[in-house]
C-alpha positions, 0 to 999 in steps of 0.5 A: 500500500505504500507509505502514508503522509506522516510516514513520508514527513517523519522519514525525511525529517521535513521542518514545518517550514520545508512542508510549507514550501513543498506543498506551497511549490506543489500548488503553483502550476509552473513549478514541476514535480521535478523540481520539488525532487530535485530540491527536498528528494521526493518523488511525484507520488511522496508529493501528491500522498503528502497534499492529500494527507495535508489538504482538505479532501475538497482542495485536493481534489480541485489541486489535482482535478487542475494538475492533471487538466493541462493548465497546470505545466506539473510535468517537464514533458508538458513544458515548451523547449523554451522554458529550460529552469525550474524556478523564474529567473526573478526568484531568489537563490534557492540551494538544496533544502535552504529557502532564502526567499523569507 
């Protein structure tokens, strides 16, 4: 059956404020799960059993309804050639784990 969300949280060791900014990066449609790998280690499927261990069954539902619509660009196959970063080049530096945007 896999792990739950509490399991995934409790085996990272995610700080509150690191859970904030992967659920807050998991809701921006630009921000790919790829880049939410790259900077805390978790995969898609850790990603989405965290949103629905955190969020309420109606904003999980309507996150996921608009991932999988095709407005939300979640998945760096679905990008344009073009876009070739994971963040806006106007974004602070974001190295690893460690969030300088506050």
């Amino acid at each position: 059956m896999g792990k739950s969300s509490s399991e995934i949280i409790e085996e990272h060791e995610f700080t509150e404020r690191q859970l904030d900014r992967i659920i807050e990066m998991a809701w921006e449609d630009r921000t790919p799960f790829e880049a939410i790998e790259f900077q805390f280690g978790i995969p898609e499927k850790e990603v989405i059993k965290i949103m629905r261990g955190t969020l309420k069954q109606s904003s999980f539902k309507r996150w996921r309804k608009r991932v999988n619509s095709g407005v939300s660009i979640k998945h760096l196959k679905k990008r344009s050639d073009d876009v070739n970063r994971f963040k806006c080049t106007r974004q602070r530096a974001i190295t690893g784990n460690k969030i300088s945007k506050r």
